[in-house]
Structures are given as structure tokens and as C-alpha cells.
C-alpha positions, 0 to 999 in steps of 0.5 A, spaced: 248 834 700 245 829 695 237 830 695 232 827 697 226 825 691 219 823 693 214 821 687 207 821 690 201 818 685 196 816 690 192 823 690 194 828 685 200 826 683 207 830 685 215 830 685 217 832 691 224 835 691 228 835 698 220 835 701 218 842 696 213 840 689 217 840 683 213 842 676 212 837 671 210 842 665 208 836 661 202 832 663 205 826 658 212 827 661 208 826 668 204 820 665 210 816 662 213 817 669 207 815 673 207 809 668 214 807 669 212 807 676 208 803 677 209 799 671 216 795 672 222 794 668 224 796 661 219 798 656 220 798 648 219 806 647 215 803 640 209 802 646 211 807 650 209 812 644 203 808 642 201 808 649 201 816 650 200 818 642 196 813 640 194 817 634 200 821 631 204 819 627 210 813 629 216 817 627 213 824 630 211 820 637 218 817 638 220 824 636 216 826 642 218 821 647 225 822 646 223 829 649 219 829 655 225 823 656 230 829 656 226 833 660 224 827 665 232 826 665 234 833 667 229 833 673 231 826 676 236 823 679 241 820 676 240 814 673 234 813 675 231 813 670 235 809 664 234 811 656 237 805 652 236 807 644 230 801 645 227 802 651 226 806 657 227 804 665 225 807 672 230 804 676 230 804 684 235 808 686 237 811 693 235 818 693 228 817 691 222 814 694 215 812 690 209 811 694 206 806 689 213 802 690 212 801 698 210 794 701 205 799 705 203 805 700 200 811 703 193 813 701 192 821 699 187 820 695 185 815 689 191 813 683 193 819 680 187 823 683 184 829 678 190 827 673 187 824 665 190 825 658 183 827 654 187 824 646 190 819 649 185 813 651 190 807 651 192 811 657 186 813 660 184 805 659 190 804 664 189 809 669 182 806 670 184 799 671 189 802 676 185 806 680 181 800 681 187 796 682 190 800 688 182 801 692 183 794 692 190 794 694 189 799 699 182 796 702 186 790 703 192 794 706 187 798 712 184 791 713 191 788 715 193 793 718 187 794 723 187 787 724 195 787 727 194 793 731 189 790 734 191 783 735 197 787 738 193 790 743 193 796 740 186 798 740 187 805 739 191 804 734 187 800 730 181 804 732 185 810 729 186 806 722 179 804 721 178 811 722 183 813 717 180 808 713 172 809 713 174 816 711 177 814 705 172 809 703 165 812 706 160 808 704 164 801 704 161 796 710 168 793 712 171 799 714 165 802 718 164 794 722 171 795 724 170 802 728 164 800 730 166 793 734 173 797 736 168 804 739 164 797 742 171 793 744 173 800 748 167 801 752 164 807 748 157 804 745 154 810 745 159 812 740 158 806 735 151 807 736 152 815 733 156 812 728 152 807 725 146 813 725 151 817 721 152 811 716 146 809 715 143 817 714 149 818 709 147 810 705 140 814 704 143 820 701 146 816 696 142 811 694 135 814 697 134 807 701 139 804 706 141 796 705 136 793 711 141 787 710 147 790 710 145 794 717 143 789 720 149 786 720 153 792 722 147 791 728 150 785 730 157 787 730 155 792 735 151 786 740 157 781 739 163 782 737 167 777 733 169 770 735 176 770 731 181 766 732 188 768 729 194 766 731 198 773 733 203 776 727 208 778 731 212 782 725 210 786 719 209 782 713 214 784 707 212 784 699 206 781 700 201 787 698 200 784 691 198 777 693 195 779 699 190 783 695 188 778 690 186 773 696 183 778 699 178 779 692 178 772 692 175 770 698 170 775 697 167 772 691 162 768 692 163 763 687 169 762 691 168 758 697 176 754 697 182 758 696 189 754 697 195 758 698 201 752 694 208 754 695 215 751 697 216 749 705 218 756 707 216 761 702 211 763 707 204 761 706 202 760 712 204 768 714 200 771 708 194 766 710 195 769 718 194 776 714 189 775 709 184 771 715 186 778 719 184 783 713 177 779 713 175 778 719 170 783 718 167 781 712 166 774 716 160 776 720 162 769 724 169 770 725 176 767 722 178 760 725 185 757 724 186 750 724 193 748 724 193 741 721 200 739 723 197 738 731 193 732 728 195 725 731 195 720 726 188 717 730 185 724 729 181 727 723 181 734 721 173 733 724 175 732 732 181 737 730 175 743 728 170 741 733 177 742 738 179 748 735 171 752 735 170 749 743 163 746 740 160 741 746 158 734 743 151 733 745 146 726 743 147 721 739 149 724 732 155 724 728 161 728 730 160 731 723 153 732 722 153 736 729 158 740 726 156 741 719 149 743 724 154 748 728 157 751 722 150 753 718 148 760 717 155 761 720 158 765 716 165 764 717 172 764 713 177 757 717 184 757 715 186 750 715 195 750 715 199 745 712 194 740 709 200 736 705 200 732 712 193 730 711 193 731 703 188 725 703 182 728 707 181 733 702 175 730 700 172 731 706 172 738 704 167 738 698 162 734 703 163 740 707 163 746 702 157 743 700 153 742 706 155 747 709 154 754 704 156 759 709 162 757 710 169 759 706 176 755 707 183 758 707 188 752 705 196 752 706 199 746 703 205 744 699 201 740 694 194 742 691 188 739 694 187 737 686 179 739 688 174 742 683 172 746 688 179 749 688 182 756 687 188 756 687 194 761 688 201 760 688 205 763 693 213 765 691 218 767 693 220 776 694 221 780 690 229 782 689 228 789 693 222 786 698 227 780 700 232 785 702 228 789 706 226 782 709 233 782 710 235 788 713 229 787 718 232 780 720 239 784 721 236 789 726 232 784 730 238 779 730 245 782 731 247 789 734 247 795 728 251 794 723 255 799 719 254 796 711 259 797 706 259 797 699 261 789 700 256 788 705 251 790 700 253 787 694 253 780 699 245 782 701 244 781 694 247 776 693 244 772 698 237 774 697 238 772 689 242 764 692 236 764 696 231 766 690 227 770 695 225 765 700 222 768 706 225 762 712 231 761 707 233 770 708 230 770 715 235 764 717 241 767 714 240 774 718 239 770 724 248 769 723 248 776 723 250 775 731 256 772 729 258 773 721 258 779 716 254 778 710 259 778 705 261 771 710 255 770 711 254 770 702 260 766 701 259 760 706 251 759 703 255 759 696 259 753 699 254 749 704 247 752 703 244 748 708 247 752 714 240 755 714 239 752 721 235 755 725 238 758 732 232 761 735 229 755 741 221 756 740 222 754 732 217 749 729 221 743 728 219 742 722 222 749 721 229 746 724 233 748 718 231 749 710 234 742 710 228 739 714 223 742 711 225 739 704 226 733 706 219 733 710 217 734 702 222 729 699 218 724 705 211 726 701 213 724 694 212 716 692 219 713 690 217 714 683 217 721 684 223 721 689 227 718 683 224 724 677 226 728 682 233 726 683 234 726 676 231 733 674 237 735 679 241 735 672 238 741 670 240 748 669 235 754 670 229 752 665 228 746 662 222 744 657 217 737 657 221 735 651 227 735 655 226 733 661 223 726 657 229 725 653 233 725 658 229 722 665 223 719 662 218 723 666 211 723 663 207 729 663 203 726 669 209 725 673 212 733 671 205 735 673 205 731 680 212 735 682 208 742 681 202 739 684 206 739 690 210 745 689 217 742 689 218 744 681 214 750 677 212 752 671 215 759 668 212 763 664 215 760 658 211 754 659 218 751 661 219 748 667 225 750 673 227 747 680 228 753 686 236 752 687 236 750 694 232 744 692 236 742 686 241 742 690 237 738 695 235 733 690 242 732 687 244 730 694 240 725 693 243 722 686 249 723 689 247 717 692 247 713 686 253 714 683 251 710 676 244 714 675 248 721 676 253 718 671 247 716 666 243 723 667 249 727 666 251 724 660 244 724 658 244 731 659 250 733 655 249 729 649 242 732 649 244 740 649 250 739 645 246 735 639 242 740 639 246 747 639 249 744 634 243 743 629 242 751 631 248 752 628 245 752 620 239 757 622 245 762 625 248 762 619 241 764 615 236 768 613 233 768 621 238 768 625 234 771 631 229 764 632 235 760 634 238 766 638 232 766 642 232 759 643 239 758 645 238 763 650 232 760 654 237 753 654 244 757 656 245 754 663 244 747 661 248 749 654 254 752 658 253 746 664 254 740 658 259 743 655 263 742 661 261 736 662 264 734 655 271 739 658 271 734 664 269 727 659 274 730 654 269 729 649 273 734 644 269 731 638 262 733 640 265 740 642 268 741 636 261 740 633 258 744 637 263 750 638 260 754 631 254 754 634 257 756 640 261 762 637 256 765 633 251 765 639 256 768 643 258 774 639 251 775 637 249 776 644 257 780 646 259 773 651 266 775 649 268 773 656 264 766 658 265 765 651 273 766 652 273 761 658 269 755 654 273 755 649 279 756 651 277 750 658 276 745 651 283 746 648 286 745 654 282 737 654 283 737 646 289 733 642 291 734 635 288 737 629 281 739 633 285 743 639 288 748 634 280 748 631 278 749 638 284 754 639 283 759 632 275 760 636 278 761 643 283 766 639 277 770 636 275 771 643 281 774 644 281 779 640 274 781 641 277 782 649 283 786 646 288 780 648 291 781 641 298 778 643 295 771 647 291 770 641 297 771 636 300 766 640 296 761 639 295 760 633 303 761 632 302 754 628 295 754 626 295 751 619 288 751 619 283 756 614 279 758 620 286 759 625 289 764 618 283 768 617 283 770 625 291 770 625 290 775 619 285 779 623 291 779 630 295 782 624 292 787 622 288 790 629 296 790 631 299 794 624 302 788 621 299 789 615 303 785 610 303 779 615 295 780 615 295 780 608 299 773 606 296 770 612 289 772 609 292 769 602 293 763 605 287 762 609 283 763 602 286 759 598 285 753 604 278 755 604 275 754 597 270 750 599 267 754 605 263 758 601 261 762 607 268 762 610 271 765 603 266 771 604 269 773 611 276 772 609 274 777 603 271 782 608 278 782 611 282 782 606 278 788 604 279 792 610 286 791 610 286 794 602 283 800 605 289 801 611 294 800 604 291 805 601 287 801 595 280 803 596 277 800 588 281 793 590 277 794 597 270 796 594 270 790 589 272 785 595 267 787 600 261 787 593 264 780 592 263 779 600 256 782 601 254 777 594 257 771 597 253 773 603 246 773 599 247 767 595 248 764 602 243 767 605 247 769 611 243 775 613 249 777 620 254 776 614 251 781 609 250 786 615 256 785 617 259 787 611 254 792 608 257 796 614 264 795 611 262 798 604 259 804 608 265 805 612 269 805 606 264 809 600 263 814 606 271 814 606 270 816 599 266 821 601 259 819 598 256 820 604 249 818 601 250 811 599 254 810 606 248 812 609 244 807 605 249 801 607 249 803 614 241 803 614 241 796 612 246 794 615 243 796 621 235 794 619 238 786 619 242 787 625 237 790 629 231 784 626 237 779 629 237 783 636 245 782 635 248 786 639 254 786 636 253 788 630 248 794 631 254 797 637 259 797 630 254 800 626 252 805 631 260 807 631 260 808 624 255 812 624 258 817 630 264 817 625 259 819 618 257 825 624 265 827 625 267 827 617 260 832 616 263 836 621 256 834 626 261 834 633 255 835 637 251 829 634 258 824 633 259 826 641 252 824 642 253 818 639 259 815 641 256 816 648 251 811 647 256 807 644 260 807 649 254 804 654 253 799 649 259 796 648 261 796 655 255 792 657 256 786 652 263 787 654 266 788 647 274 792 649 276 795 641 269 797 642 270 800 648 276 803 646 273 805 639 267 810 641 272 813 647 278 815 641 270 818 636 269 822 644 276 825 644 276 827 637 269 830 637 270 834 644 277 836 641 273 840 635 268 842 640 274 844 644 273 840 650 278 839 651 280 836 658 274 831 656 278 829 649 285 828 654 281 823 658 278 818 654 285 818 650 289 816 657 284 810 656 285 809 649 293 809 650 293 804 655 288 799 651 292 800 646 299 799 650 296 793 653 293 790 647 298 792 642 294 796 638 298 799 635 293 802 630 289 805 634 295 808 638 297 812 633 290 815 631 289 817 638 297 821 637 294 823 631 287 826 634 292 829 640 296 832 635 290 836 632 288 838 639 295 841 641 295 844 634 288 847 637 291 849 643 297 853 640 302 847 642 305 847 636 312 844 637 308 838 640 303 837 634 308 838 629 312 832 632 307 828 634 305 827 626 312 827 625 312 821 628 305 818 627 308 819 619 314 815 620 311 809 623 308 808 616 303 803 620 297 807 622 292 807 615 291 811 610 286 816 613 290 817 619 297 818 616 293 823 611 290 827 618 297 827 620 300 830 615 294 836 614 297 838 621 304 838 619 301 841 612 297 847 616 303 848 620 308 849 614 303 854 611 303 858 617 
């Protein structure tokens, strides 16, 4: 039976295992897991030190780190929490709940009550703001939460919740005015009129006087409850507790008397500003009023709509207004006004009322901003991966009967909430097809028609008919100038900068500015900008329209990103490779997207300029499989000289993926340098070492004039000297490479090759100089981010730990390089760190762990043709059925590596020890 994890950190903190306490003996142990809580995502482990040893030495406190992530590692759950050799990760995970991770957390007390770390003041610096952070959020919450029981009818159960919450905040008014109206509202004056006295003597004990104003006010909350006015939330509300408090905070600040929620049609702006105006209906003496503005006539101002709304009588000869703007002064009361896009040019109005009437505070929900000085913005998104599938999983309930999920359905969940990029309406009116569809259909037909998010209840809003009502209701809002940009922006992929965006549609900075103004384009964090998928898709449909336009904006868009990653591909080849990396990686989407475009135009020129950029990224980056499936879709559309330029790229993905033998058949005819060297490199990962030698020869001979390429195809022929045997011709090939990569300041080809030389002078048993190249190697590899590179180099260094006779740390290694290469995808690496694991848990004599990875090593090896690493495994077999007393086996098996004569020189002098030791025995 698996067991059940709970983290608790509101109160004393404590890891509750199946309900019992478990001891964290180490305070910063219990700190690093408090802040991974609360603190998502992944962590450089350099901060994470510094945070919780600020004053020790840098090596010492990551010593530490690696400790307490070792102890915290043995206590949690598996995979919860995940150490990659950077950083640090808690992970949500099934088996464990946290209560700072809830949308409704549970107050035990303050954050981490009673819990500190006296050395530490960066901590210290962080708890302090976090136990202020959480008294507001939880403030917020009991008000909310008193505010939906009430407007439910439960009065008891409010009355229960403030109670809960006055004794967590004892001397806070707000929770003291919600017991007194609620003992008021149920008959029981006598009661309130205890609690107020028993308020007031506690307000004199702390202060020595009680506030005459703020028991006045209590005073009158006894005599006339409030005059709220909201309509009923008829569910809880989910992943709102962040936005909800900062509101909440918002609204309370008297500098502030306008806040408007912005946000996209059905993002849910109108259900967080019903819960905010409930959490404040006690910090509002004269109530909280909602105003939907989408009842307003066209003859109707949102005057005649507020002086309907608050019932007021017009009595003599002066204005409407003025006998409003009379009836609302001294009243302190919150209006919430819905929906204000639809009378977007009334908003002056508003500044004449917050200026005449200076008690009052406005709420206002709008798909555009109401662009007033006066204006607080706040922009509500969509949830949060794990909110939106709470929301998802409680629509299923309310809309089907109960479902039995499997692993599909769960993976077609996620799917869903990511497609539909967390947005409330769009995840409720694709749970309501629960009735009728499972949701991994429900996830293939949005994939294929996202506008069968329709609503099928029949009280829906009519502007809430569908999604594609309410995007059109924004389209219908835009100025056709607008409507065109936005059309045209439809072109774009993920992120998009300002630069791009004039480029390719001509949009102004006013024009961009407008579309966020009216929530239908966002600005991220990067300072770029990006369309919510469904209304991208939305607006594509409008361009579809016009075919001409779509055509041009394509072309525009492809001859944009193509000319641009191929300027990229010199800054790949330099000193700072990382700069152009990064940047690539922001504008990845629209380079795949153009690439395509050109696949479909048959555009082979412009691939071919384009594709040594492509290839580097992609490496760096360990893409071997997208990488794969872009090349090869432009060899097919490409003709003559440029397809078998194309097809030596695509061949060397291939060999990254372990498909040697598709690779090799496709530069059968190859005649170019480029299309040698990577024929050489088949060559030689297959075992045809004298092929690989003559296809090198001529690659170098072709390459004269690419300095960059002959420094690779040394490299090559390097290693290939070393499987032969020849290790001074390697070490003057590989020193040549490394001087070649220096001169050209090539900064991933010196790593590279400085990794090789400390293979090879290791092998030559100078393990001190190998460790120098490694460290170097490594140092560049890892400034560059490359993840490829740094994979190789940690296997490497796995292997100097085997030929130490250091198992346990080469296992420990080659395990990390196992997760690493998997993750970017790399199959030699993969299989590589699985031949280093057999070998170190053979000599650790574990050997049932050692016979395992060599099953998966022989079936890469018979699948791929890797004949070099098939007979290094038998080798590494063999020396376990030797250690086993299978000697009969043993012996044979080297006998037979040996005859091959293929495998290297390391591997056959391995197998002839085994023969060798069996002789002398």
C-alpha cells in the first residue's frame, strides 16, 4: 500500500507520513523544503546555497546542499523531489499533499510558526515576507469563504467561519464585523452585543484606547446590516487565491479607488470580481453593489443603470446625476461594474464620479482597459496547469456520471487544459461533453475543431453561447484596422518581438498596445508579445479570408525567421555560442513554422542557408528528433547538389538517434565534404574502421578550404586512429583540431575536441592531464548551456572513475548520464551510460542490475548496427561470467570478440585479460 505524504507549513512546520509526524533532524533540510514548496519550479542549487548559507564558503555550502538533498531524497516520495546536477525541483506528486499548494489552504497558525535560522538572513528576509504574504492570503480567503456560505443560506456555516477566522486574527475589525452581523442576522443581539464588549476590552488591553472610529462602525453594523447586492456564486471558485488576495489588498488601499480586472472573454473576470466584492463586503460599511452593464440599452447610461440597481427614488428638479452623486456621499460603498467593454466610452464618466464622490471605490471587469489615470490595473489569466484540472475534474462530476480515469484519460486532461491554455469557460465547456465523449475524444476533437466548445446548458449567457461567440463579440469591438493586425498577427507561433511584428504586418507600437489594451494580445515576461491559441486560431480564420493576404503574411514570416537564424549561424560558431542559443530558443516556434513554409514552397535555397544554423541549435539543444523530421521533410522537396547537402544533415541526426543504417544509405552517393565526414563518422560507429578511414581522407581532401570543417574531420580521424590502435597519430591530430578550433574561436569545437584528447591521454594512463581536458572541456560546454556536449563529458568522466577502480562514484555518474541523455534524446548516449552501468555494477558484483542494461545494450546495438559497442558489451559480459565462475562461457565469448577484430584496441585488450587470467589459472 503506497503511503500518503502530507507537508504542512501553516503553523510549526511538519511531514506527516500516513498521518504520523516524521523528524527532519536538519532545520535546513526543513527550510529547503518549505521553500521548494512554496517557491515553484526549478532552482539553480548556486541560489538555493546561498540562500541557506549565505556566509560559508561556495564549494562547502553546495557540499552541504548535496546533503540535506540526500536526506530529504530518502524521506520523500519518489520523484517528488527531483535533483538534476544544476538544480532542484519539488514536483506535485500524488501521493503527497502540501497545504501552502491548495487553492484553499488550511490556517494552523502563521507560516512556519516558531521555525527561523539564526546564520541565515536571506532566509530570515524570505520567511518574514512569506508570513505576511500568507496573513493576507488567508484573510482573504476566511472572507470569501464567509461570503459564499452566507450567500448560500448557510448562516451557521458562515457564522462558524468567522469564528474561525476572529480567533486567527483577534484584533482585525473585518472578521469581528462579519460574527457581529451574522449573531445580528440570526436573531442573537444579545450575543454580538457580548462580543463587541469583549472586542472592545481586548482593543484597551493592547493599545490602552480603543479606536472610538472603528468602534463606531462595528456599532452600526449591530443596528443595520449591510445593503449588499451580489449575485450568488453558485460553485467554489479554483486557482483564484493569488489574484483574489492581491485585489483584495488593492481595494483596501486608499490611494486606490479604481481597480479593472482585463482579461480575454471567458478567462473568468467576472467570477473572481463576484468573489472579491463578497471578501469585502465588510470592509465597505455601505455594501457591495454589482452592476451588469450588458443589460444596458443603447438609450441608457450606466446613471439610469446605477440608479435602477440601488432602487434610489428621483425626487425634484435636479439631474439624475447630481441626485446620485448626493445619494452615494459619505456612503462608503465598493460598486462592481461587469463588462464595461460594451460601454467602453462611458469610462470618463467614472473620473467625475471618483472625484465627486470620495467614499466610494469601483470594481470594474472589462475586456479592454478603460485607459484612466485613475486606474489600477490587474490582468486576469488563465489557471494554472493543476488548478485547470481540478476545474476540469470538478465540471466531470457536475456534467457526466462518475468516471473511472485511466491513464489515458488523464494524459487527454492535460492535454486539454494545456490546448486550452488554462481558460476557465473554454475547460468548463469541454467537461460539459463529458455526457457524451471520454476526454481522451473530447482532447482529439479540440485538437481537430476548437470551436466545439459550445455551451449545452440552456440558462447560458448568450454572449456565452460558445467560445466562438465571445471571441467574435471582442472581434466586433476592434476598429477594422485593428481586425486586419489581428488577422495578420495570426501568422505567428508562441512569442513574437515588436521588431518582428512591424516587419512582417506593419503594426505601430500604438496598434500593438491597442490589441493588449483590449486583452486579445499579451505581453510576456520577456517583453515579447504572444495571441492565446484559440484566439490565434480564431483570427487565422479571419485571414483565411483573404487568401492573397494569408499568402503575403506567410512569406513574410518565413523570409523573416529563415534570414535571421541564418545570420545566427556565425555567433554559433564563436566564442559565445549560448547568446545566439538562447535567442533561437525564444523564436523556436516561428523558426520550425518557416521552415515548413519554405518545405511546402520548395524553397530548397533558403533552407540550405539556413540549415548550419539549424543543425548547431538543435544539437546543442539535443533536438535529435525534430531535428530529424526537418531535414529529412527538405530533402524530400529538394533537387541536385542541395538535397545531398540537405541529406548529409539529415544523416547526422540520424546517427545521433542510433539509426546508423538509414544514414549510411543516404549518403551512399554523397560526394560532398560535409556528406564524407559523416559517412566516415557511420563508419566508424558500425566497425568499418578502414571505410571510415578512406571516406575521412577524402572528406579532408574536399575540405581545404573550410577551416572549421577540417578541424572536425581531424577530430574523427583521431578517434578512428585510436580504435586502430595508434594513439601518438591520434594525440597529434586531436592537438592540431583543438589548435584549429582556437584559431577560429570556435568555443563548442575546442570543448568538443579537448573532451576527446582527455579521453584518449586518460587511456594512456595520464589520468591528471585527462582530468585537466575534462574540466575544460566541461567549464566551455557548461557556459554554453549545451547539453550535449556536457552529457559526452560527464560519461567520460563516469569512465576515468571505472579505469580508477572508483565503481561506486562511476555507477553514481553513469546514472546521472543516463537521465541526462534520455531527456534530450541522444540513443548512443543512452546506451553508452547503460554499457558504463553494467561494467561498474559488475565489479560491484551486482550483477543481476549489470545483466539488464547489457540486454538493453544489445538490443540498441542489434538494431542499429552497432557493432562497436555489441562487442564491448560481450567483453564486459564476459568478465562478469568470469567473476561468476562460468568459465567455459567467459573464455568463449573473448575468444570470439578477439576474432572479430573489429571492436578497438581497449576492448580487445580487455578481452584478451580474461582470456590471459583463465590461461594462468
Amino acid at each position: 500500500m503506497e503511503r500518503v505524504f502530507a507537508l504542512q507549513l501553516l503553523g510549526p512546520p511538519i511531514l506527516l507520513v500516513d498521518g504520523e509526524p516524521i523528524v527532519i533532524k536538519r532545520r535546513k533540510a526543513v527550510a529547503l523544503l518549505a521553500y521548494l514548496a512554496v517557491e515553484r519550479g526549478e532552482h539553480r542549487r548556486e541560489q538555493l546555497a546561498d540562500l541557506l548559507w549565505p556566509d560559508a564558503d561556495p564549494s562547502k555550502a553546495l557540499s552541504y546542499m548535496r546533503r540535506i538533498v540526500y536526506a530529504l531524497n530518502k524521506i520523500l516520495p519518489e520523484d517528488a523531489l527531483q535533483s538534476r546536477r544544476r538544480t532542484v525541483q519539488l514536483c506535485a506528486h500524488p501521493q503527497m499533499t502540501i497545504d501552502v499548494r491548495v487553492d484553499q489552504p488550511v490556517a494552523h497558525g502563521d507560516f512556519m510558526a516558531d521555525f527561523g535560522l539564526d546564520d541565515s538572513a536571506p532566509f530570515t528576509d524570505w520567511l518574514t515576507e512569506q508570513r505576511h504574504q500568507w496573513r493576507q492570503t488567508l484573510n482573504a480567503q476566511f472572507a470569501t469563504q464567509v461570503a459564499a456560505l452566507e450567500n448560500s443560506g448557510d448562516l451557521a456555516g458562515a457564522l462558524a467561519q468567522a469564528e474561525a477566522w476572529a480567533a486567527y486574527e483577534p484584533l482585525d475589525a473585518a472578521p469581528q464585523a462579519a460574527t457581529l452581523r451574522l449573531y445580528g442576522a440570526l436573531g442573537k443581539p444579545q450575543i454580538a452585543q457580548r462580543r463587541l464588549q469583549h472586542y472592545r476590552e481586548r482593543l484597551q488591553e493592547q493599545d490602552g484606547d480603543a479606536p472610538k472610529e472603528l468602534l463606531a462602525r462595528l456599532e452600526v453594523t449591530l443596528r443595520a446590516p449591510l445593503q449588499t447586492r451580489l449575485p450568488v456564486l453558485l460553485s467554489p471558485i479554483i486557482g483564484r487565491s493569488h489574484p483574489l488576495k492581491t485585489i483584495y489588498t488593492q481595494l483596501l488601499d486608499p490611494n486606490c479607488r479604481l481597480v479593472t480586472l482585463t482579461g480575454i472573454g471567458g478567462v473568468g473576470k467576472t467570477t473572481l470580481a463576484l468573489a472579491v466584492g463578497a471578501a469585502c463586503r465588510d470592509q465597505f460599511r455601505d455594501g457591495v453593489q454589482f452592476v451588469d452593464l450588458t443589460t444596458l440599452s443603447q438609450q441608457q447610461s450606466i446613471i439610469n443603470l446605477l440608479i435602477d440597481t440601488l432602487e434610489l427614488q428621483l425626487i425634484g428638479r435636479d439631474p439624475p446625476e447630481k441626485q446620485l452623486f448626493t445619494y452615494l456621499n459619505n456612503r462608503e460603498n465598493l460598486l462592481i461594474l461587469d463588462n464595461f467593454e460594451h460601454v467602453i466610452e462611458q469610462a470618463d464618466w467614472l473620473t467625475q464620479l471618483l472625484r465627486t464622490v470620495p467614499t466610494v471605490t469601483v470594481l470594474a471587469t472589462s475586456r479592454e482597459r478603460l485607459n484612466l489615470r485613475e486606474e489600477w490595473l490587474f490582468t486576469v489569466a488563465g489557471l494554472q496547469k493543476e488548478d485547470a484540472q481540478t476545474l476540469f475534474l470538478q465540471q466531470a462530476q457536475q456534467n457526466s456520471e462518475p468516471l473511472n480515469l485511466t491513464e489515458a484519460d488523464r494524459a487527454a486532461i492535460k492535454d486539454i487544459c494545456v490546448r486550452t491554455e488554462g481558460l476557465p469557460m473554454a475547460i468548463e465547456l469541454a467537461a460539459s461533453w463529458l455526457r457524451l465523449l471520454r476526454p481522451t475524444e473530447i482532447a482529439t476533437e479540440l485538437t481537430e475543431k476548437w470551436d466545439m466548445l459550445t455551451n449545452l446548458h440552456r440558462n447560458a449567457p448568450v454572449r456565452h453561447h460558445s467560445l466562438r461567440t465571445v471571441f467574435n463579440g471582442s472581434w466586433q469591438l476592434l476598429q477594422p484596422d485593428e481586425q486586419y493586425l489581428l488577422a495578420q498577427l495570426s501568422v505567428f507561433w508562441g512569442t513574437f518581438d515588436r521588431h518582428a511584428a512591424m516587419q512582417i504586418t506593419g503594426a505601430s507600437l500604438r496598434s500593438l498596445a491597442a490589441l493588449v489594451d483590449k486583452s486579445l494580445l499579451r505581453r510576456t515576461e520577456e517583453g515579447g508579445y504572444q495571441l492565446v491559441m484559440m484566439v490565434k486560431e480564431f483570427s487565422a480564420e479571419m485571414l483565411t479570408q483573404h487568401v492573397a493576404e494569408k499568402t503575403l503574411v506567410a512569406s513574410r514570416h518565413a523570409a523573416y525567421y529563415l534570414d535571421w537564424l541564418t545570420r545566427q549561424a556565425a555567433i554559433l560558431r564563436g566564442a559565445t555560442p549560448q547568446v545566439a542559443v538562447a535567442a533561437i530558443q525564444r523564436r523556436w516556434a516561428n523558426i520550425r513554422h518557416a521552415w515548413l513554409w519554405a518545405v511546402n514552397q520548395r524553397d530548397d535555397e533558403t533552407l540550405l542557408l539556413a540549415a548550419n544554423a539549424l543543425l548547431d541549435f538543435c544539437e546543442m539543444r539535443g533536438l535529435f528528433v525534430e531535428a530529424e523530421r526537418l531535414f529529412a521533410a527538405a530533402v524530400e522537396v529538394a533537387k541536385g547538389q542541395r538535397q545531398q547537402q540537405l541529406a548529409a544533415l539529415q544523416a547526422y541526426q540520424l546517427a545521433r538517434l542510433g539509426q546508423y543504417g538509414s544514414g549510411l544509405k543516404l549518403l551512399a552517393q554523397t560526394e560532398t565534404a560535409f556528406g564524407l565526414w559523416q559517412r566516415g563518422y557511420l563508419h566508424y560507429l558500425t566497425g568499418g574502421y578502414e571505410s571510415a578511414e578512406n571516406d575521412l581522407a577524402a572528406a579532408l581532401e574536399k575540405a581545404q578550404n573550410d577551416a572549421i570543417l577540417t578541424a572536425k574531420i581531424q577530430n574523427l580521424l583521431a578517434i578512428v586512429s585510436i580504435t586502430q590502435g595508434n594513439a601518438e597519430r591520434a594525440r597529434d591530430l586531436f592537438e592540431q583540431s583543438v589548435s584549429a578550433g582556437r584559431h577560429a574561436n570556435f568555443a563548442r569545437h575546442i570543448a568538443l575536441t579537448l573532451h576527446n584528447l582527455g579521453n584518449l591521454t586518460c587511456m594512456m594512463g595520464d589520468f591528471g592531464q585527462g582530468q585537466a581536458h575534462f574540466e575544460e572541456a566541461f567549464q566551455l560546454a557548461d557556459q554554453m548551456a549545451d547539453r550535449y556536449v556536457t552529457g559526452n563529458i560527464s560519461l567520460s568522466l563516469a569512465q576515468l572513475a571505472i579505469l580508477q577502480g572508483d565503481f561506486a562514484t562511476a555507477v553514481a555518474r553513469y546514472e546521472a548520464c543516463y537521465v541526462q541523455h534520455r531527456e534530450i534524446g541522444h540513443q548512443y548516449g543512452i546506451a553508452t551510460a547503460q554499457l558504463g552501468l553494467a561494467r561498474g555494477y559488475g565489479n560491484l558484483r551486482d550483477y543481476d542490475l549489470a545483466r539488464a542494461h547489457l540486454s538493453a545494450v544489445f538490443t540498441f546495438a542489434q538494431e542499429t548496427g552497432a557493432t562497436a559497442m555489441h562487442l564491448e558489451g560481450e567483453v564486459t559480459l564476459a568478465e562478469i561470467e568470469l567473476a561468476e565462475g562460468a568459465v567455459a562461457q567467459a573464455v568463449s565469448r573473448a575468444q570470439r570478440v578477439l576474432a572479430a577484430g573489429s571492436a578497438d584496441s581497449e576492448v580487445l585488450a580487455r578481452a584478451r585479460v580474461v582470456v590471459e587470467e583463465i590461461s594462468e589459472k
